[in-house]
Backbone of each chain as ProteinMPNN parsed JSONL, in Angstrom:
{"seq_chain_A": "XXXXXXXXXXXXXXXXXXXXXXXXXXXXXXXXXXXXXXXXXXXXXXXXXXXXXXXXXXXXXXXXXXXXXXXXXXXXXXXXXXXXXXXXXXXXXXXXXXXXXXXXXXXXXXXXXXXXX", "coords_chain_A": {"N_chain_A": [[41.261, -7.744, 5.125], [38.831, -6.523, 4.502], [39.9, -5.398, 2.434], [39.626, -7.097, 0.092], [36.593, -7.718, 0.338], [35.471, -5.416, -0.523], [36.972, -5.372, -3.002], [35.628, -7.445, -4.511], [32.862, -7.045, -4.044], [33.496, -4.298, -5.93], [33.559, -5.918, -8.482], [31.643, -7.312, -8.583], [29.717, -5.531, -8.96], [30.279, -4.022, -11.048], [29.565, -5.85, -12.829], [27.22, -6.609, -12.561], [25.712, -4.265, -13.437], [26.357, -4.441, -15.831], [25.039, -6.531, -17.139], [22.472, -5.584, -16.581], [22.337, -3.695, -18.362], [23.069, -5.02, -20.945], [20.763, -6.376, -20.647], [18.732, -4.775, -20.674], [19.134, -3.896, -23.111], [18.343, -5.756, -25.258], [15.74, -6.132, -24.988], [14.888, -4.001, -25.711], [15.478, -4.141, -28.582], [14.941, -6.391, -29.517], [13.114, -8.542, -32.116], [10.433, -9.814, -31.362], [7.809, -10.973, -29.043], [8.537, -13.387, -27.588], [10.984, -13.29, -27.811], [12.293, -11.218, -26.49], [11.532, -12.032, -23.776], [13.581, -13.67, -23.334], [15.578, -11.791, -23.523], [15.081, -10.106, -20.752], [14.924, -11.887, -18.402], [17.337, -12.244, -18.489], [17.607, -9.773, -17.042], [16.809, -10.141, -14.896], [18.21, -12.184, -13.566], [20.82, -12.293, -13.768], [21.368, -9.939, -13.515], [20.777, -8.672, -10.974], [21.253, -10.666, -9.494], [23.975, -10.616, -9.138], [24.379, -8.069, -7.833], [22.947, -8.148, -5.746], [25.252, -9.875, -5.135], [27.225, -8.777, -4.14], [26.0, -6.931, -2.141], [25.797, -8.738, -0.387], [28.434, -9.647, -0.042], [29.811, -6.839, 0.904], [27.95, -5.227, 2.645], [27.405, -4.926, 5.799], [26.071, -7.319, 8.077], [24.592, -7.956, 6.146], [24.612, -10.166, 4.828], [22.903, -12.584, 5.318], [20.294, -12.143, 4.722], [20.571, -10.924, 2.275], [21.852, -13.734, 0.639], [19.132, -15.137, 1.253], [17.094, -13.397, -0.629], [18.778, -13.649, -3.042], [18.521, -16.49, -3.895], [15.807, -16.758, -3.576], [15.018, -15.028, -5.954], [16.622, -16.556, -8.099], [14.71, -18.905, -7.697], [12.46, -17.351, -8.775], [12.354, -16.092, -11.112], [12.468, -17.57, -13.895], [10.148, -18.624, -13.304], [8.257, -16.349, -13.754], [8.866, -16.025, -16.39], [8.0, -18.086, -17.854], [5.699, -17.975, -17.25], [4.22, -15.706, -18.657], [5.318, -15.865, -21.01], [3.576, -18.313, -21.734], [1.214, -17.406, -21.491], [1.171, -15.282, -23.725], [1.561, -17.241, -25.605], [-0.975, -18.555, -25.776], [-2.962, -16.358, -25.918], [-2.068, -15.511, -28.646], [-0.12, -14.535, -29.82], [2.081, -13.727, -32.46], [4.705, -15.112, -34.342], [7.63, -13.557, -34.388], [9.949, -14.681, -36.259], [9.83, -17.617, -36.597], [10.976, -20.949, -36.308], [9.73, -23.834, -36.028], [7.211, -24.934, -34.752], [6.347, -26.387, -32.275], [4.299, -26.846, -29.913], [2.352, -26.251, -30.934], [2.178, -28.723, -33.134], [1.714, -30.42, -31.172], [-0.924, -29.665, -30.23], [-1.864, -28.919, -27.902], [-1.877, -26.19, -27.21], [-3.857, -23.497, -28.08], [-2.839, -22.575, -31.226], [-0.948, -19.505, -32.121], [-1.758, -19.299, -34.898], [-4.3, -20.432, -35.509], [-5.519, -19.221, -33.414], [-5.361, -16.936, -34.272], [-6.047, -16.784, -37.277]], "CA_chain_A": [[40.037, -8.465, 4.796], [38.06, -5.297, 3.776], [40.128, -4.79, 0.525], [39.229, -8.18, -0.563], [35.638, -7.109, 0.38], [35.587, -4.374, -1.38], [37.257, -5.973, -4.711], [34.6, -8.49, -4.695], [31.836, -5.507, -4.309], [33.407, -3.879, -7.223], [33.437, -6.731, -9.338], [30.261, -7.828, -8.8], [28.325, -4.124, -9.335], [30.408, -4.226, -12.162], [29.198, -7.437, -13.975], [25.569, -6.789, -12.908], [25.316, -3.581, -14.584], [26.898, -4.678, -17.711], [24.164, -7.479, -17.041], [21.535, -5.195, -16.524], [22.243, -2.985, -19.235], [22.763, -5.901, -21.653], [18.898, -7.395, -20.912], [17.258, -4.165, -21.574], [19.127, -3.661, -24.544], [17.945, -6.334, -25.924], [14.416, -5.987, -24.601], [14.717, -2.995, -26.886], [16.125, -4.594, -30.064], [14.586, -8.088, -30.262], [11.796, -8.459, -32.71], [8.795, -9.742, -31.09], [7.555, -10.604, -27.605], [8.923, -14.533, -26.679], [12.822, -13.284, -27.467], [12.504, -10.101, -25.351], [11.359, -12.734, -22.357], [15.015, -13.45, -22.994], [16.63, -10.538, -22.843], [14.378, -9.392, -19.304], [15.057, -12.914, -18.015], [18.74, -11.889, -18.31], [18.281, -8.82, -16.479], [16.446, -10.36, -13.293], [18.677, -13.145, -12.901], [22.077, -12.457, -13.392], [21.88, -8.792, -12.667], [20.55, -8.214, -9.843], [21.32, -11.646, -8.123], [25.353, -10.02, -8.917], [24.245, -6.71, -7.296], [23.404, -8.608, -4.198], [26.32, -10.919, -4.377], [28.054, -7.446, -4.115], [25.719, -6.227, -0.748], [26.529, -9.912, 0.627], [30.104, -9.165, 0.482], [29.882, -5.368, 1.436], [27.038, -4.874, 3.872], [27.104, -5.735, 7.57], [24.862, -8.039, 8.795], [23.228, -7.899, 5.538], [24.579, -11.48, 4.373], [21.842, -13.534, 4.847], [18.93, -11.535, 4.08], [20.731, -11.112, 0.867], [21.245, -14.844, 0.434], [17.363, -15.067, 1.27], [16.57, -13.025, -1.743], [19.23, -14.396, -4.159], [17.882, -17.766, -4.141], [14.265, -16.367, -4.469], [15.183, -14.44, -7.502], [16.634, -17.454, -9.272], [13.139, -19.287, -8.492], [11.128, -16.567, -9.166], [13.038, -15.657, -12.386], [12.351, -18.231, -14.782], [8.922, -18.818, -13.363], [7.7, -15.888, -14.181], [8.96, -15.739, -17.634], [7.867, -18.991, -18.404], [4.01, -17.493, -16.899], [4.562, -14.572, -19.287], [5.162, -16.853, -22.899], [2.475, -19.2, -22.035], [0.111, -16.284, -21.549], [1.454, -14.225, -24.682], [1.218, -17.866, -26.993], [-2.327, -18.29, -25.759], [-3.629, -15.029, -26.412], [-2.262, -15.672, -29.945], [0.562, -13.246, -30.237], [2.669, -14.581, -33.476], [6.19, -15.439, -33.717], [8.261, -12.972, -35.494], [11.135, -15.407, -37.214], [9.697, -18.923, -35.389], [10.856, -22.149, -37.774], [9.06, -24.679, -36.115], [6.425, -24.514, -33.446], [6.222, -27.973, -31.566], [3.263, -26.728, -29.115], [1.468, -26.425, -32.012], [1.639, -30.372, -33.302], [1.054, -31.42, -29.943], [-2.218, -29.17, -30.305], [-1.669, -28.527, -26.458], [-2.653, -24.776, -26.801], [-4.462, -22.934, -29.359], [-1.364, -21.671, -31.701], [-0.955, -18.193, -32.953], [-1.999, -19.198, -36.568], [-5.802, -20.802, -35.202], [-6.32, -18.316, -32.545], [-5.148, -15.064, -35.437], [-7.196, -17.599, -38.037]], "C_chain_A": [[39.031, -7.535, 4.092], [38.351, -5.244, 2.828], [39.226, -6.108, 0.126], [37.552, -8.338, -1.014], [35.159, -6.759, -0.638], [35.804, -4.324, -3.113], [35.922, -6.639, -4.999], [33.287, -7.542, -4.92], [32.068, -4.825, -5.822], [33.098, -4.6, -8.133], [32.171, -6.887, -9.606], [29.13, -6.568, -9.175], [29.026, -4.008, -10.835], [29.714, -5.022, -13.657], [27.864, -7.229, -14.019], [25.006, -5.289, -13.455], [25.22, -3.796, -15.558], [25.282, -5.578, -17.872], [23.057, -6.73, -17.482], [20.97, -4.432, -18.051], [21.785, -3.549, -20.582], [21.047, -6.153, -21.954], [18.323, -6.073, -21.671], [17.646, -3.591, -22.359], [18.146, -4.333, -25.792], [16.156, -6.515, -26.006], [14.442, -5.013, -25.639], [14.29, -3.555, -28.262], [15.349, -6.088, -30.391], [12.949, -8.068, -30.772], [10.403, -8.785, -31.789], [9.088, -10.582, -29.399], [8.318, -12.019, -26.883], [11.106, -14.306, -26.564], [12.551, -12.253, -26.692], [11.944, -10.873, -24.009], [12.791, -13.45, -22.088], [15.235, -12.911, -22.473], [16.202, -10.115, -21.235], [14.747, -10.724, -18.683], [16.928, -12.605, -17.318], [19.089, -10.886, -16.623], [17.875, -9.466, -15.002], [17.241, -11.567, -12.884], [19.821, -12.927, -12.328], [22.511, -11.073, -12.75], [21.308, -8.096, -11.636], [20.796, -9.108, -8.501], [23.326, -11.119, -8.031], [25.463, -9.028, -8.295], [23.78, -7.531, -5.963], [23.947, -9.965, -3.497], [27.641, -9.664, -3.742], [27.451, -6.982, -2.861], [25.994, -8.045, -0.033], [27.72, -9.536, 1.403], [30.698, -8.054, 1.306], [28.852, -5.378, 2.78], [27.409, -5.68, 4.9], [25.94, -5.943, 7.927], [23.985, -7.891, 7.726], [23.434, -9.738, 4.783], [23.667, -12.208, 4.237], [20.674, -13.207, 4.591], [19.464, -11.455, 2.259], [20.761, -12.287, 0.174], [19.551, -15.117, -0.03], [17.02, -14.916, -0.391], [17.182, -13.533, -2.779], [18.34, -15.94, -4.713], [15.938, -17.679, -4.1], [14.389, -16.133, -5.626], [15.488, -15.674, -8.283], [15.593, -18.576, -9.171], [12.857, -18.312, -9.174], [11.327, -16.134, -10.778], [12.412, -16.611, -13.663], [10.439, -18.548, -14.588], [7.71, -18.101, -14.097], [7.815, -15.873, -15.752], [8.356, -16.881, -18.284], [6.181, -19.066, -18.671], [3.811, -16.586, -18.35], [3.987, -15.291, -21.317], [4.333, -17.7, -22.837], [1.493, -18.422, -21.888], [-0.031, -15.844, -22.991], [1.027, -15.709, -25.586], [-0.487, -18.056, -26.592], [-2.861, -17.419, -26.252], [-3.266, -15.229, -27.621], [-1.611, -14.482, -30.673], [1.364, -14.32, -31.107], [4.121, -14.286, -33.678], [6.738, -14.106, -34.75], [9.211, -13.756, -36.498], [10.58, -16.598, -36.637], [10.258, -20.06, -36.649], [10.378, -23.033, -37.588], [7.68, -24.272, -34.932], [5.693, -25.889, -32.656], [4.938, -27.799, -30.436], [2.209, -27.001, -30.205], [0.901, -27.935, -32.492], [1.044, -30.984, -32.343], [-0.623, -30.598, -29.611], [-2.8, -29.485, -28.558], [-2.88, -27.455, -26.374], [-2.732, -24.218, -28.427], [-3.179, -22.622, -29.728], [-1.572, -20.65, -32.285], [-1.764, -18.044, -34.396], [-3.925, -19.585, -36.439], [-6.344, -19.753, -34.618], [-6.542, -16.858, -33.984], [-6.184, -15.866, -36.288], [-8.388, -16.651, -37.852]], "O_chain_A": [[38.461, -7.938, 3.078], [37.495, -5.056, 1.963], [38.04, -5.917, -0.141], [37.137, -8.798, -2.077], [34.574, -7.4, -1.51], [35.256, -3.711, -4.029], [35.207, -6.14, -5.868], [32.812, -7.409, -6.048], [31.204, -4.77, -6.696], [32.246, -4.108, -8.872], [31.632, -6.648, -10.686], [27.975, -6.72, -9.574], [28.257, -3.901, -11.791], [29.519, -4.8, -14.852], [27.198, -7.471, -15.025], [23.852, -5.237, -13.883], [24.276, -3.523, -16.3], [24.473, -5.199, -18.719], [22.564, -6.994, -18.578], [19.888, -4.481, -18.636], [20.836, -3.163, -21.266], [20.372, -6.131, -22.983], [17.72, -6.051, -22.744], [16.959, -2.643, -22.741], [17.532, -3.841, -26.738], [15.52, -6.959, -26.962], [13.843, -5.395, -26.643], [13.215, -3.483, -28.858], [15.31, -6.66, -31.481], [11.94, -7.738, -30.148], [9.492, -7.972, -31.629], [10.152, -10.727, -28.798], [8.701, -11.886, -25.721], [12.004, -14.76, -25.855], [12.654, -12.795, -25.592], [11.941, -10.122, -23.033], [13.165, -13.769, -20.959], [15.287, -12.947, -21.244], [17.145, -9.789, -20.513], [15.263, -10.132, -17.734], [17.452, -12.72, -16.209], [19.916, -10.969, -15.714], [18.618, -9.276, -14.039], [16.942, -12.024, -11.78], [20.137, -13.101, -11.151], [23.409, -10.861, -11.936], [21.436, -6.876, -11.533], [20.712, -8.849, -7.3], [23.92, -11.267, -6.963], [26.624, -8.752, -7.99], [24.579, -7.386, -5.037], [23.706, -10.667, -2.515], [28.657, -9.86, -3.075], [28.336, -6.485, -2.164], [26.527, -8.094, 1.075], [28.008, -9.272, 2.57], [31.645, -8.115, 2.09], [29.318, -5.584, 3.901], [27.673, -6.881, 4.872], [24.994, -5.172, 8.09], [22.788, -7.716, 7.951], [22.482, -10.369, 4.325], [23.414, -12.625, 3.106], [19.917, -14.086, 4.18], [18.821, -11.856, 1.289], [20.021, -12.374, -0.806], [18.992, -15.24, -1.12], [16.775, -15.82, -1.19], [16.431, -13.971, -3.649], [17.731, -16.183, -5.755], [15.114, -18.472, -4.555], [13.939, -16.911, -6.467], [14.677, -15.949, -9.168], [15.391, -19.256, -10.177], [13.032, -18.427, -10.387], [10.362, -15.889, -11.501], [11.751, -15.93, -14.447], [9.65, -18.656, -15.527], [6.738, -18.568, -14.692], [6.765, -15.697, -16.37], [8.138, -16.665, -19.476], [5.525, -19.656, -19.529], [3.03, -17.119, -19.138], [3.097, -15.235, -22.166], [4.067, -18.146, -23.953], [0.509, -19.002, -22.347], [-1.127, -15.952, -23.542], [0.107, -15.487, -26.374], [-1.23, -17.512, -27.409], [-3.404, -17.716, -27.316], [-4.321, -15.176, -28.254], [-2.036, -13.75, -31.566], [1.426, -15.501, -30.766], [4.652, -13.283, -33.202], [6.15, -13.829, -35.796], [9.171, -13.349, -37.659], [11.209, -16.609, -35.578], [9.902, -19.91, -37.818], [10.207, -23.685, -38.618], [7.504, -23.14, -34.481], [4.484, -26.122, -32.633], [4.565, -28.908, -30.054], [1.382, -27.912, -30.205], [-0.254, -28.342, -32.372], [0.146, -31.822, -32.415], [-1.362, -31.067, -28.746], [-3.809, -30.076, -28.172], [-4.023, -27.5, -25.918], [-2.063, -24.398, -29.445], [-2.337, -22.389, -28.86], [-2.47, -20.704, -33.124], [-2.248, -17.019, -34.877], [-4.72, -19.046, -37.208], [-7.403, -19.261, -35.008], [-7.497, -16.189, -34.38], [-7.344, -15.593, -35.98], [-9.489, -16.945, -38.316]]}, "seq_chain_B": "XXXXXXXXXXXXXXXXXXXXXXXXXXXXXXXXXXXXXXXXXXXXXXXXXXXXXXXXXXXXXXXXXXXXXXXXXXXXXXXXXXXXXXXXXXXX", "coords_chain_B": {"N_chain_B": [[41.754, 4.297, -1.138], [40.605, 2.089, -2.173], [38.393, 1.98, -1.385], [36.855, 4.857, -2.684], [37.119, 4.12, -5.338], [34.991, 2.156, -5.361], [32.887, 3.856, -4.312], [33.115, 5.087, -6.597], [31.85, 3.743, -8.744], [29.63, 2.635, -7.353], [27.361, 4.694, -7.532], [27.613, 5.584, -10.08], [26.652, 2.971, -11.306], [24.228, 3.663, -9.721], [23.299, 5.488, -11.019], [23.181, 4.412, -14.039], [21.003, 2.353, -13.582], [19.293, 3.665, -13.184], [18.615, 5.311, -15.219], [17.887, 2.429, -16.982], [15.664, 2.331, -16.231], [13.949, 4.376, -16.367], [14.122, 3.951, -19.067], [12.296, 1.343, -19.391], [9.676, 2.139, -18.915], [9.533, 3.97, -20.53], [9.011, 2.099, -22.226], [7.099, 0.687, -21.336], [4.761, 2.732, -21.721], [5.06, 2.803, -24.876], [4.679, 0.392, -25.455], [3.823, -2.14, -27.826], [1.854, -4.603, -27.688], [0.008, -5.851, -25.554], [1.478, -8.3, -23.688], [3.767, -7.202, -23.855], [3.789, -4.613, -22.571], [3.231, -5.659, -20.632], [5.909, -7.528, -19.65], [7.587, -5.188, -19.422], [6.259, -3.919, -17.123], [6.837, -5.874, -15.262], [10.031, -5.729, -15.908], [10.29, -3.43, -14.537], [10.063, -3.451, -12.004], [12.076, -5.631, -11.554], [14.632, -4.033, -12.14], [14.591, -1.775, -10.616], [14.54, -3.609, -7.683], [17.499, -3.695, -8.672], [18.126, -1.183, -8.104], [17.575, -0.515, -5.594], [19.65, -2.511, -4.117], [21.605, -1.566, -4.845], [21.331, 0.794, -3.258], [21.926, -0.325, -1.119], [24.083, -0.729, -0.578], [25.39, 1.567, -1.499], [24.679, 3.103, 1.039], [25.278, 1.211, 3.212], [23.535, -0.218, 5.141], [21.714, -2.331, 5.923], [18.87, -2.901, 5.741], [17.603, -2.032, 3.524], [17.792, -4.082, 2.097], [16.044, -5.77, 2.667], [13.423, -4.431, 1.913], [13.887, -5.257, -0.769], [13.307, -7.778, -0.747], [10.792, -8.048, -0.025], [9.536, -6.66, -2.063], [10.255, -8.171, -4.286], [9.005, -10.656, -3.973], [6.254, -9.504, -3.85], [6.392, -8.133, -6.739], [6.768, -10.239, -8.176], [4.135, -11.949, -7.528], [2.378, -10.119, -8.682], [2.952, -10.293, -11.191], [2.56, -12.356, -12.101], [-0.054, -13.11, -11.718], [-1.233, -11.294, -13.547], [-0.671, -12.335, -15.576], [-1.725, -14.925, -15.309], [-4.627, -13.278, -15.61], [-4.259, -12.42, -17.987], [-4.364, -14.449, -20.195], [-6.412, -15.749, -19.454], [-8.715, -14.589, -19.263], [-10.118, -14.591, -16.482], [-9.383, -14.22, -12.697], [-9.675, -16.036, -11.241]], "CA_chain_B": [[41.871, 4.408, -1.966], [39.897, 0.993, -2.848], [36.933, 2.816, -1.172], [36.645, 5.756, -3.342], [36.348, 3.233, -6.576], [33.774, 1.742, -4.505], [32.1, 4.543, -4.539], [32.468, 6.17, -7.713], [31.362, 2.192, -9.442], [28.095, 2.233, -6.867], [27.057, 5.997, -8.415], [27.355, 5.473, -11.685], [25.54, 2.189, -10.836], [22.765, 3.859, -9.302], [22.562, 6.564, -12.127], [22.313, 3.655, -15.024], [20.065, 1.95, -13.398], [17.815, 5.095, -12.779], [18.014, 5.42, -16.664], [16.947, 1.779, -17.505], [14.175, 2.257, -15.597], [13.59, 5.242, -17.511], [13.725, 3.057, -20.286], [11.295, 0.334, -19.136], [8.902, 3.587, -18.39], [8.575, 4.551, -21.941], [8.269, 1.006, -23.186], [5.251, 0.623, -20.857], [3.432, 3.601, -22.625], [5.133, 3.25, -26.005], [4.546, -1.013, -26.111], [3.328, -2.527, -29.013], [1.271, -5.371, -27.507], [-0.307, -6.234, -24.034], [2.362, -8.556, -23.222], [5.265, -5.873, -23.957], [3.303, -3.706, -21.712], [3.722, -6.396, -19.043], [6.955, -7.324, -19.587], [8.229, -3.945, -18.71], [6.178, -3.622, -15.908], [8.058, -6.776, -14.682], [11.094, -4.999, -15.847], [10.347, -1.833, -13.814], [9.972, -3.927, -10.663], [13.286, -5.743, -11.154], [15.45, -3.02, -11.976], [13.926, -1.585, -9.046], [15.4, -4.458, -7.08], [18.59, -3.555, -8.699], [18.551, -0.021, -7.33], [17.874, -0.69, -3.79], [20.497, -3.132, -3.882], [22.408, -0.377, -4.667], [21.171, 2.095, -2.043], [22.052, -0.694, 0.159], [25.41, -0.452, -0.761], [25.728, 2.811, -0.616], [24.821, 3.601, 2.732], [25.485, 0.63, 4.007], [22.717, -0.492, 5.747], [20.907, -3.867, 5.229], [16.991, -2.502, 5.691], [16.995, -2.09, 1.912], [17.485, -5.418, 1.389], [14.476, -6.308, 3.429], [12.513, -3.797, 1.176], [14.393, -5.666, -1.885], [12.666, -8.669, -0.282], [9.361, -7.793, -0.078], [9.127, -5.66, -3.854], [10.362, -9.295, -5.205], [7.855, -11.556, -3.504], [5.259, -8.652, -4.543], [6.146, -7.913, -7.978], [6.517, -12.052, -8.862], [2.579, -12.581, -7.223], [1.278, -9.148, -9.403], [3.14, -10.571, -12.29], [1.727, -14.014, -12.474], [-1.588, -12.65, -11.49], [-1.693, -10.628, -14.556], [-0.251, -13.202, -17.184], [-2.779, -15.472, -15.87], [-5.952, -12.855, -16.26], [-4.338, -11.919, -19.105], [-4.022, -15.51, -20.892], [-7.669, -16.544, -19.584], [-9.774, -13.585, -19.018], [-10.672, -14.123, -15.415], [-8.317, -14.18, -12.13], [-9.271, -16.959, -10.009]], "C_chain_B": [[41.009, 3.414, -3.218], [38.338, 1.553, -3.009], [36.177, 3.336, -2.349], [36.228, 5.281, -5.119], [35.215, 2.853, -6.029], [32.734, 2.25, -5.243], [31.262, 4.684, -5.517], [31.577, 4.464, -8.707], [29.846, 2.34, -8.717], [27.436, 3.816, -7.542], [26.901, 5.595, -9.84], [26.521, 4.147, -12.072], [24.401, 2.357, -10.917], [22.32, 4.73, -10.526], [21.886, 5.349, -13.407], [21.475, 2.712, -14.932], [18.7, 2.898, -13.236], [17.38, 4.69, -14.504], [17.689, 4.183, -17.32], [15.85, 1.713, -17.293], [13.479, 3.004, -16.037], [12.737, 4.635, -19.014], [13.01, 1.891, -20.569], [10.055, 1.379, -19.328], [8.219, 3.703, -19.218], [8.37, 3.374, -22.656], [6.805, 0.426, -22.346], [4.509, 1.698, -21.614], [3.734, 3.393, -24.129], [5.132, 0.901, -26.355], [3.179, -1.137, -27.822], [2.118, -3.75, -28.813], [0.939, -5.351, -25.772], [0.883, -7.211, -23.085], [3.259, -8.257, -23.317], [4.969, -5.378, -23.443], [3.744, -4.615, -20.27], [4.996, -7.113, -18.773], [7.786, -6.039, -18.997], [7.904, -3.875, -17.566], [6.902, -4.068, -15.143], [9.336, -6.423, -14.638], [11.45, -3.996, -14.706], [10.693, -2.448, -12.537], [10.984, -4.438, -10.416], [14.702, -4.762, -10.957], [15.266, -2.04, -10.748], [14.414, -2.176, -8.011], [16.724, -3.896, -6.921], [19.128, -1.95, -7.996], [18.348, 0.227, -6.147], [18.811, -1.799, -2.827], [21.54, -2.311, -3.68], [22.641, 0.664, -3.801], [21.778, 1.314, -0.896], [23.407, -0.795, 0.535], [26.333, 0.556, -0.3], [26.056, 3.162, 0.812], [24.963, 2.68, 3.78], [25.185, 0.043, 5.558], [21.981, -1.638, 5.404], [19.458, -3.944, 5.029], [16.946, -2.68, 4.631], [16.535, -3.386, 1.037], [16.488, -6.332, 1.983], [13.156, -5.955, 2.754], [12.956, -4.557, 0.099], [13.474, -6.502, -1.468], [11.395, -8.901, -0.688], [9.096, -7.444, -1.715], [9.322, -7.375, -4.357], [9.048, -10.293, -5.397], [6.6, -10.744, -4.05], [4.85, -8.662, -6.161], [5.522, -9.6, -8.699], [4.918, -12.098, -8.233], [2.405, -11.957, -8.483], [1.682, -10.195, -10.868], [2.138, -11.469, -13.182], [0.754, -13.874, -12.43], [-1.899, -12.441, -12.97], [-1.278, -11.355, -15.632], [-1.441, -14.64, -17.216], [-4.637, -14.851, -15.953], [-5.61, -12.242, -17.711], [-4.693, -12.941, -20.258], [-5.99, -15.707, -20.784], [-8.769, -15.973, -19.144], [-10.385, -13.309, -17.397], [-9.321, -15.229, -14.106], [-8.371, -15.69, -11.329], [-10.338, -18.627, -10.748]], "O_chain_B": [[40.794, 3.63, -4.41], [37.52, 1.617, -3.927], [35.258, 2.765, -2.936], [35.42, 5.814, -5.88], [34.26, 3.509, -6.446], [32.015, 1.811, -6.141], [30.049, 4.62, -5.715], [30.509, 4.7, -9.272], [28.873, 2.173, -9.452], [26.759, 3.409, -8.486], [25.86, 5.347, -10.449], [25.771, 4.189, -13.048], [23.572, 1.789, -11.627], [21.173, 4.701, -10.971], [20.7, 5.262, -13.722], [21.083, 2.134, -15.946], [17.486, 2.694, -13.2], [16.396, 4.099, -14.948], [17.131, 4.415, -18.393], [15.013, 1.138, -17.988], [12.313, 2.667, -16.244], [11.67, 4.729, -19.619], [12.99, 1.388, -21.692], [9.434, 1.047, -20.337], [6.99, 3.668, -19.264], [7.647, 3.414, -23.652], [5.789, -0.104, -22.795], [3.483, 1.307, -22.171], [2.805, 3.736, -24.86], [5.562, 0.348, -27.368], [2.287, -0.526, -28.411], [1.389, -3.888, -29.796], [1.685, -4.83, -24.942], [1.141, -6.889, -21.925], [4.068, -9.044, -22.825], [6.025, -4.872, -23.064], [4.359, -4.288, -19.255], [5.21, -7.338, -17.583], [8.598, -6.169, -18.081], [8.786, -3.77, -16.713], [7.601, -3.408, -14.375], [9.97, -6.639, -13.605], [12.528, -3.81, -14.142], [11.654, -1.962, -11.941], [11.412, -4.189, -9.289], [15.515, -4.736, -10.034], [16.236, -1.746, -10.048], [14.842, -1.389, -7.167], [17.243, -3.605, -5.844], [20.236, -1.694, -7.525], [18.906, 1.17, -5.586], [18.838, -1.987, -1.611], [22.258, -2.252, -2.682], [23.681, 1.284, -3.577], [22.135, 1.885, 0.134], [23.838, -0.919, 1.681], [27.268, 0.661, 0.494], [27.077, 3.391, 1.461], [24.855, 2.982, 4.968], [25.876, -0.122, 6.563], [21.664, -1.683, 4.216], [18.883, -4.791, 4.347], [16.192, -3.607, 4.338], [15.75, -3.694, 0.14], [16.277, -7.507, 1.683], [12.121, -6.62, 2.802], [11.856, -4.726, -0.427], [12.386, -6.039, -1.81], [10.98, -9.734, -1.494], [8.375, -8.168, -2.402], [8.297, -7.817, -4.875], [8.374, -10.602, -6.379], [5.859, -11.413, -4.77], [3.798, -8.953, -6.73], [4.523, -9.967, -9.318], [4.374, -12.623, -9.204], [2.269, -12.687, -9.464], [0.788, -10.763, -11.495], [1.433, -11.417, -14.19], [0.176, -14.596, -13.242], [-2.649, -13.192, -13.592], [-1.589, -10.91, -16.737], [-1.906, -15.231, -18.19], [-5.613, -15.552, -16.22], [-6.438, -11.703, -18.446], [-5.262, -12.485, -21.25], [-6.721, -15.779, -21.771], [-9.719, -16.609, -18.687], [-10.937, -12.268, -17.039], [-8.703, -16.271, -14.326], [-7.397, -16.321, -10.92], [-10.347, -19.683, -10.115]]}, "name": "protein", "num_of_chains": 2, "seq": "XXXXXXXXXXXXXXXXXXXXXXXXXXXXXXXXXXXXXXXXXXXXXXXXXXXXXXXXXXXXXXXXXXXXXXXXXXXXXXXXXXXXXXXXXXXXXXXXXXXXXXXXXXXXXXXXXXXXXXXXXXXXXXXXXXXXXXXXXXXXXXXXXXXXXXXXXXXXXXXXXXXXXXXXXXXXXXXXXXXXXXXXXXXXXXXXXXXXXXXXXXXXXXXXX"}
């Protein structure tokens, strides 16, 4: 029962590095500020909720505290990012490549081009 | 013999996670905008996550993931705090 464990542990620290590594590559590389809420989106979801699907499997007696936190993280994950880009288009940060901007028609929230205006 | 992969996979783990965090680090001082500055921070705090997931691995103890716990619930308030004094100038 341990190997099986153990496989499952590897696997999963496996995948959520690659994961991890992935997001803040791209956090690096992506032009302007609403695609890098991608890439960081990436890293808090999939790689760290795979790093403790990996102490689930491995740790004693840590199962359900890890649970616990998994299913926080995938609230808390999107929430924040979603806090993040409605902050950043307010303030009136401007798209790098954008082709349409549908907040804009619906003249919701100031858009980048009124607020910079 | 399964172990010893284990291992050497949670190490090299913990090291490239040290160095994204590194690399969140210098995009907090070297951002280009206020919300690239807070993005990282957010960064710093998850990857952070990811390396006491790791410690918890390691040594095989579950406390960490009690401290994982807490840093999450923490970082997600500061976050949101600061995207909405950042968006509308004042906190409450």
């Amino acid at each position: 029962m341990d190997e099986i464990l153990q496989l499952i542990a590897i696997i999963a620290v496996v995948a959520g590095t690659a994961f991890s590594t992935l997001g803040v590559l791209g956090f690096i590389r992506l032009p302007d500020v609403y695609t890098r809420l991608h890439a960081t989106g990436k890293v808090g979801v999939f790689g760290v909720v795979l790093l403790l699907a990996a102490t689930v499997a491995w740790t004693p007696l840590g199962w359900s505290k890890g649970l616990v936190l998994i299913i926080f993280l995938l609230l808390a994950g999107p929430v924040t990012s979603h806090a993040l880009s409605s902050a950043a288009y307010r303030i009136g940060i401007p798209f790098a490549t954008a082709v349409r901007d549908d907040l804009a028609e619906s003249s919701e929230g100031g858009s980048p081009e009124e607020v910079a205006a | 013999m399964l172990a010893t992969i284990l291992n050497a996979t949670l190490y090299t783990a913990l090291a490239i996670h040290v160095v994204l965090i590194g690399v969140a680090l210098w995009r907090i001082w070297r951002g280009e905008n206020i919300v690239d500055r807070l993005i990282s921070a957010d960064l710093v705090t998850v990857l952070t996550l990811a390396v006491l997931a790791v410690i918890a691995l390691i040594t095989r103890n579950s406390i960490y993931i009690d401290v994982a716990l807490g840093l999450a619930a923490l970082g997600f308030i500061g976050t949101i705090a600061l995207a909405k004094y950042m968006a509308d100038e004042q906190m409450f």
